[in-house]
C-alpha positions in Angstrom: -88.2 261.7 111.7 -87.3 258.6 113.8 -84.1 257.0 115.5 -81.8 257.6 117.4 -79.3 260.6 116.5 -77.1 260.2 114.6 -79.2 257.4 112.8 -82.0 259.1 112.3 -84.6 258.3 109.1 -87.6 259.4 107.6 -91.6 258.4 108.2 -92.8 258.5 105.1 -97.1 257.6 104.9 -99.1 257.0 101.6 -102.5 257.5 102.9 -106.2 257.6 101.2 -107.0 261.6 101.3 -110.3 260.8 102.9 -108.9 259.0 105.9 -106.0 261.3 106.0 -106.7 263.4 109.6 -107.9 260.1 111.1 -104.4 258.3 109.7 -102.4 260.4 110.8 -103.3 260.9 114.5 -103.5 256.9 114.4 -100.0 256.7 112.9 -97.9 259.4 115.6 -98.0 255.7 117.5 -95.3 254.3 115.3 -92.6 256.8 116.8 -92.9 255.6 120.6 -93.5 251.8 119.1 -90.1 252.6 117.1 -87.8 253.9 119.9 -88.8 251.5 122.2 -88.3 248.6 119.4 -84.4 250.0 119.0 -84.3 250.5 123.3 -84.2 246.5 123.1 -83.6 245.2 119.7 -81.2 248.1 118.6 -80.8 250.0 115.8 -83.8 249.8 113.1 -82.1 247.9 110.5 -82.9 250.2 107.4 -81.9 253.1 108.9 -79.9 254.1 105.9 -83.2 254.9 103.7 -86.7 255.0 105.7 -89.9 253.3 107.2 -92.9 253.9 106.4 -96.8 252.4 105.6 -99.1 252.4 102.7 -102.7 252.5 103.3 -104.7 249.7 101.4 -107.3 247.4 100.8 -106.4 244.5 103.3 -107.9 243.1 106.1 -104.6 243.1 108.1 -100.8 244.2 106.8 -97.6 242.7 105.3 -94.6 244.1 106.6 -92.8 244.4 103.1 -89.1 245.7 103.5 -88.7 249.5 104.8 -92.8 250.2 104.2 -95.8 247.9 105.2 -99.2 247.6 103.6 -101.3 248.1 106.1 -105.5 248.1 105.9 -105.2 250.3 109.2 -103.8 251.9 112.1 -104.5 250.6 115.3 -101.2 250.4 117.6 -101.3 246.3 117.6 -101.0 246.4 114.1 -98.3 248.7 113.9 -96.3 247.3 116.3 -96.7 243.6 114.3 -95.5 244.9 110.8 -92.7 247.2 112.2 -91.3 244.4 114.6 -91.4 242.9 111.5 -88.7 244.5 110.2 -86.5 243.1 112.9 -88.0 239.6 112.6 -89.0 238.3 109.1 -87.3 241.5 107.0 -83.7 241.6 109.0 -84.1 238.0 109.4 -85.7 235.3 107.4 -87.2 232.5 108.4 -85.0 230.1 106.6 -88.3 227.4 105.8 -91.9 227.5 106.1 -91.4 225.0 109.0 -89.5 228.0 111.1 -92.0 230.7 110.6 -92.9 231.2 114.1 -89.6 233.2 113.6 -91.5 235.7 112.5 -94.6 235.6 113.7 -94.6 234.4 116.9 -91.5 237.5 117.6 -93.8 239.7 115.8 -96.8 238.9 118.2 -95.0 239.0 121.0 -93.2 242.4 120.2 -96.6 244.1 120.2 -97.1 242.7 123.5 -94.8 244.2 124.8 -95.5 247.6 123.5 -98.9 246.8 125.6 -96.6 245.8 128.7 -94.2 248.7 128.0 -97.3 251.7 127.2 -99.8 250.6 129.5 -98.4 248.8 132.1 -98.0 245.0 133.3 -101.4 244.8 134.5 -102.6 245.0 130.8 -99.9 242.8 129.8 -101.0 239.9 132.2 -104.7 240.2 131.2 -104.0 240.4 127.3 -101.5 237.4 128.1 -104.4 235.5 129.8 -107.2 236.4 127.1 -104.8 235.1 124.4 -103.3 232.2 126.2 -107.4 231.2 126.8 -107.7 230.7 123.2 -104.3 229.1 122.6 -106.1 225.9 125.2 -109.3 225.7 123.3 -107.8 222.4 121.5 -106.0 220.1 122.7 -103.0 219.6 119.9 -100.7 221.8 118.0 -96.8 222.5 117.9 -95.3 225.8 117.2 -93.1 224.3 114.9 -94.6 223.2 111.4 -94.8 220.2 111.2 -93.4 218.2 108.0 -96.7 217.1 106.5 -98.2 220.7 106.7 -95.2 222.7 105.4 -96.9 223.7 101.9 -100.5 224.1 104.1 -101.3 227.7 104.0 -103.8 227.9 106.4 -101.6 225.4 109.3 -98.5 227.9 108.0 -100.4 231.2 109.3 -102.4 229.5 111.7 -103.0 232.5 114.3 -103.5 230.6 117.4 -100.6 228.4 116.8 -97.4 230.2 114.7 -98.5 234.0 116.5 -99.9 232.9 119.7 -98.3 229.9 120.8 -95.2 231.0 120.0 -95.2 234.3 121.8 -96.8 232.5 124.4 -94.1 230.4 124.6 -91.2 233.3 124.0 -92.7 235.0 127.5 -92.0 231.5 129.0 -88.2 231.4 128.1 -88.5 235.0 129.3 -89.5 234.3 132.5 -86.8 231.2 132.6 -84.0 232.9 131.6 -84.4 236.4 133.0 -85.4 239.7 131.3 -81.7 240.5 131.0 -80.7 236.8 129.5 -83.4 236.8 127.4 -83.4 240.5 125.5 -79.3 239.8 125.2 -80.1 236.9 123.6 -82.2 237.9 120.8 -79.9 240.7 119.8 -77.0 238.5 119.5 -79.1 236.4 117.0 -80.3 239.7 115.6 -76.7 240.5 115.5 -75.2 237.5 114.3 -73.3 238.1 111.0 -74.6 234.3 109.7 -77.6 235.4 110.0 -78.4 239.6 109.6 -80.3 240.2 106.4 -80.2 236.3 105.4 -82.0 233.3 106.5 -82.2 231.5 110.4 -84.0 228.7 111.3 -85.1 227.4 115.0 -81.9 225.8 115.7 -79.5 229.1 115.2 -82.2 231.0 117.3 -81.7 227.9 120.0 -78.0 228.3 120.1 -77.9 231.8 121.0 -80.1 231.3 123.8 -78.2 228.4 125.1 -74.9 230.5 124.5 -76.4 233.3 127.0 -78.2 230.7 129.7 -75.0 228.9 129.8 -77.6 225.8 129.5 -79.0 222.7 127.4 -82.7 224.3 126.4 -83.1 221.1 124.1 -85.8 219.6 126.6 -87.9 223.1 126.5 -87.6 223.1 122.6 -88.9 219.4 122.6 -91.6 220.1 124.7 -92.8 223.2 123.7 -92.0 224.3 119.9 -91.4 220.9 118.4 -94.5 219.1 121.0 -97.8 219.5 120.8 -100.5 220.8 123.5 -100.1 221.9 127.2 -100.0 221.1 130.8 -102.4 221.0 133.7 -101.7 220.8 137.2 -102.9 219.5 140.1 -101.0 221.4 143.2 -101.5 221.0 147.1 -99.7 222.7 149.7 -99.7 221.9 154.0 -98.1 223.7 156.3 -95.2 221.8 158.5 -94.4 221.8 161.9 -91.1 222.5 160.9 -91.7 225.9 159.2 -92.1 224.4 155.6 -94.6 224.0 153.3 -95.1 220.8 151.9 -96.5 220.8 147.7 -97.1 218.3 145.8 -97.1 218.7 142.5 -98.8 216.4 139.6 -99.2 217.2 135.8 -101.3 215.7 133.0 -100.4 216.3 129.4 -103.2 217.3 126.9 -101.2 215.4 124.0 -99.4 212.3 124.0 -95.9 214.2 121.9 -95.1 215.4 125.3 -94.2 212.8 127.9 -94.2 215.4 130.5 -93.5 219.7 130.7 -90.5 220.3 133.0 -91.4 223.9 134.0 -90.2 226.2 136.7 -93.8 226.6 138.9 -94.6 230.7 139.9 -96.1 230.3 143.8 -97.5 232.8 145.5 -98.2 232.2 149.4 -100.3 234.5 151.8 -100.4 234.7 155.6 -103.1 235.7 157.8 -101.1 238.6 159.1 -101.0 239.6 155.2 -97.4 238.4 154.3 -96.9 237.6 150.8 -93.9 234.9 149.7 -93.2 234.4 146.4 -91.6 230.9 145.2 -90.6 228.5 141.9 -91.0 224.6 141.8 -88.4 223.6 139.6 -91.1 220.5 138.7 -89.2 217.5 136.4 -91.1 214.5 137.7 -95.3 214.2 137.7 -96.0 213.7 141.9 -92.5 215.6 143.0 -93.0 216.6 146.3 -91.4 219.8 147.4 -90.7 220.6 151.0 -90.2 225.1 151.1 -89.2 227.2 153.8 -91.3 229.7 154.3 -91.2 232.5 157.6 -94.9 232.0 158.3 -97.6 230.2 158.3 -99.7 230.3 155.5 -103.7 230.1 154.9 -103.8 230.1 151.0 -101.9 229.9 147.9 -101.6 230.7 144.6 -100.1 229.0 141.1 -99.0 231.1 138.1 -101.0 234.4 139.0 -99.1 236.5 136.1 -99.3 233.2 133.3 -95.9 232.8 133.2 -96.9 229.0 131.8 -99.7 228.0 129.0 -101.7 225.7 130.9 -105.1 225.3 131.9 -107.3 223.1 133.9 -105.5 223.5 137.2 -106.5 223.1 140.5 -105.0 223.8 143.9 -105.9 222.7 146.9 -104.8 223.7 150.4 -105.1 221.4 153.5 -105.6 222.9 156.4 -104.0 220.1 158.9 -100.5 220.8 159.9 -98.0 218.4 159.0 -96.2 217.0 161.5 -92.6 216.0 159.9 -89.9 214.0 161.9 -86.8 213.2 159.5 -85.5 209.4 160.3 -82.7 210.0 157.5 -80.6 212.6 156.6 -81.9 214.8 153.9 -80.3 217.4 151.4 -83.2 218.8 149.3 -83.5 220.0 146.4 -81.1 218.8 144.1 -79.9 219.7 142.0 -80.9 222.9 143.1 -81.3 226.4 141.8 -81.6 229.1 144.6 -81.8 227.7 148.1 -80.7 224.2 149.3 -82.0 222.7 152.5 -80.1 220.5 155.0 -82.9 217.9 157.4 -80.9 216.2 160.4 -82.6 213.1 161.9 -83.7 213.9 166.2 -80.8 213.6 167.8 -78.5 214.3 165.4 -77.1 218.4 166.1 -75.2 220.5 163.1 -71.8 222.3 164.8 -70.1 223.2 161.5 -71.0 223.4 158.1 -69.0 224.2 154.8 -69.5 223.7 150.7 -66.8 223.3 148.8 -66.4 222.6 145.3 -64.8 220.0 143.4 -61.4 221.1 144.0 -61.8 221.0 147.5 -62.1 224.5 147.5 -64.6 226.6 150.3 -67.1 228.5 148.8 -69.9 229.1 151.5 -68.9 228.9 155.5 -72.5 228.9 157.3 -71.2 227.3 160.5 -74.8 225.6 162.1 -77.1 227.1 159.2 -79.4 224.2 157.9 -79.9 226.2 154.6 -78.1 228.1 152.1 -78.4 230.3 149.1 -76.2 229.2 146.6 -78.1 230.8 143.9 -75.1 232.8 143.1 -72.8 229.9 142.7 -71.4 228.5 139.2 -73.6 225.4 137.9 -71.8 222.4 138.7 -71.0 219.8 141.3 -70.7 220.8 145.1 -70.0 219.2 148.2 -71.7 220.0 151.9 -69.9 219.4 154.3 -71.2 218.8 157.7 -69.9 218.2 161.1 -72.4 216.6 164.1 -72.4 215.5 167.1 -72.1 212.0 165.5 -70.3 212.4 162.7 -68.4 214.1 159.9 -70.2 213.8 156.6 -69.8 214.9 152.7 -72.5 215.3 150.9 -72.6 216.1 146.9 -75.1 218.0 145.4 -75.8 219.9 141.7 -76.1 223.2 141.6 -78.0 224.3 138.3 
């Protein structure tokens, strides 16, 4: 018996009587696999009669409706066919061209019944193992392309419509929040459109949009409709200011993609063993980012729990300090995301400071701060509002 009470259902096995002991201990995985599918997903969606697996000849399984052919019983397996049942039985991917609807969510929902049952360490390495093979070639899109849509083999293509794409799933993860992200799925799992029909990428799209409360066409573009990967080139140099200077470049490993705007997981260390973790909201190849950090630091880090498919990458840290005088008046980043940073010019002093939104309203009152958190703020446009010993200045910025 599984589910949650009062939606409870029955297990029901057809196993081979010689393999029957082994089966079963193997198959007492599907109940934990189960409740923690319905903890994030909600309710298994054929509740009302049963789940269950047939033992057969294959060399894999095929989640058929309420009871999956399986060829055996290892957890991964399990977790693929039932997940299945959310992705692929509940909804349909509505062409062959949209199948990573159902793979890539079923590959990605037994990873997280690794991250969930064993922990995040094994998540990150069986992240890193897969996402190794994904970068093995250069090309490929998630997305079928036209001119392969009646290809079998490009169709079911394992590195590309199951790993790719739950590569690329724990990317919009990590950009939209765990919280953002798991809402988001079940309102598409939800959706009355689309429960026990037929979606394609563009309703799935939508309902993330609808919950980040943001365009995702450019991530789309770039990483289920483009082809390849990124790699970086990153340096970073203490300030005398208390920054750190990074500069960040990017190459492409296929020409679809123009460029991967990606938010860029730092880690810094100090010599007194402070850790600072950071994100480069990189949109430009070369973009220099200038961070305050509250020591100094002797090394860093980029991506340490692949957060982004890429490969190739180098950093380098240069151990000169950087000795920074502004000549001009600087309000960086911006747009920004979490913290915005004011630079005065020498000889110019802050004695007030203010931001206020289009409506001439005050939002944040810092008074001779030179930085502020506005990560809390609505996305839109801002002004700062400054007040010097030389003058009194308005400057707009975007908060995303």
């Amino acid at each position: 018996m599984a589910g949650t009470f009062p939606n409870q259902f029955n297990i029901v096995n057809y196993l081979y009587p010689e393999d029957y002991n082994t089966s079963v201990a193997d198959l007492a995985q599907t109940l934990p696999v189960m409740s923690f599918f319905e903890s994030k997903f909600g309710q298994y969606p054929f509740a009302k009669e049963k789940y269950g697996h047939a033992q057969c000849n294959l060399n894999g399984g095929m989640e058929h409706t309420t009871v999956s052919f399986m060829g055996m019983f290892d957890r991964d397996l399990i977790a693929h066919e039932l997940a299945h049942q959310w992705f692929g039985n509940k909804i349909t991917c509505g062409s062959w061209k949209d199948i990573w609807l159902n793979e890539s969510f079923a590959t990605y929902l037994s990873w997280l019944v690794i991250e969930n049952l064993d922990g995040r360490a094994a998540f990150i390495n069986h992240k890193k193992n897969k996402s190794s093979k994904i970068v093995n070639r250069a090309d490929g899109s998630v997305y079928i392309p036209d001119k392969d849509s009646t290809n079998d083999a490009r169709i079911f293509d394992s590195r590309l419509s199951y790993n790719k794409g739950a590569v690329v799933l724990d990317m919009l993860r990590f950009k939209l929040g765990d919280a953002k992200f798991f809402e988001a799925i079940k309102n598409y799992l939800s959706d009355e459109k689309l429960a026990y029909k037929f979606a394609k990428t563009a309703d799935l799209k939508f309902h993330f949009e609808a919950v980040y409360g943001k365009d995702l066409t450019e991530f789309f573009n770039d990483w289920i409709f483009g082809e390849g990967y990124p790699s970086y080139k990153i340096s970073a140099q203490n300030t005398a200011n208390g920054e750190v200077r990074f500069v960040v470049s990017q190459k492409q490993s296929h020409q679809s993609v123009n460029f991967f705007e990606a938010e860029i997981p730092i880690r810094v260390y100090g010599e007194n063993g402070e850790v600072f973790d950071t994100i480069l909201n990189n949109t430009k190849n070369g973009e220099v980012f200038l961070v305050k950090i509250p020591f100094n630091i002797y090394k860093f880090s980029f991506d340490e729990d692949y957060h982004i498919l890429s490969t190739y990458n180098t950093t380098n840290f240069i151990q000169e300090v950087l000795n920074i005088q502004p000549t001009v008046l600087t309000l960086y980043p911006n747009p920004v995301t979490n913290i915005l940073y004011l630079d005065l010019p020498q000889g110019e002093f802050l004695s007030n400071s203010s931001i206020i939104n289009k409506i001439g309203q005050t939002v944040i009152n810092t008074n001779t701060l030179k930085f502020w958190d506005v990560s809390l703020l609505p996305s839109g446009v801002y002004f700062l509002k400054i007040e010097t010993n030389i003058a009194v200045k308005k400057i707009k910025f975007i908060k995303l």
